[in-house]
Residue, then its C-alpha position, 0 to 999 in steps of 0.5 A: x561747113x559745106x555738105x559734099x554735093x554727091x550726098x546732098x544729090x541723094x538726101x531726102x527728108x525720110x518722113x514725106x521724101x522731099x528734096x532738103x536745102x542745106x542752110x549753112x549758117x544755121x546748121x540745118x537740113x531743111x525739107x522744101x516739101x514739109x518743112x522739117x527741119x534736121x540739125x547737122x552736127x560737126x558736119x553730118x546731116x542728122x536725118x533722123x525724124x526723132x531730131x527733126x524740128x518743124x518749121x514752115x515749108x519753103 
């Protein structure tokens, strides 16, 4: 499911406040900047740093 374009204009990531990608296919808000990684759920970012998992910077 795709994320509404105004809302991913205003996403960041709320540890380091970097721009965040949506990956469609594996359900995930990624953080260019610090690379963690937040799940979206029935098609809500879930922007919590408590849920985010780490991955490597893109």
């Amino acid at each position: 499911m795709a994320i509404d374009e105004r809302l991913m204009d205003i996403l960041v990531c709320p540890s380091c406040h970097g721009r965040v990608e949506h990956k469609e296919r594996r359900n995930l808000m990624v953080c260019a900047s610090c690379g963690l990684r937040y799940p979206v759920r029935d098609g809500i970012p879930v922007m919590l740093v408590e849920e985010a998992t780490q991955g490597r910077p893109s």
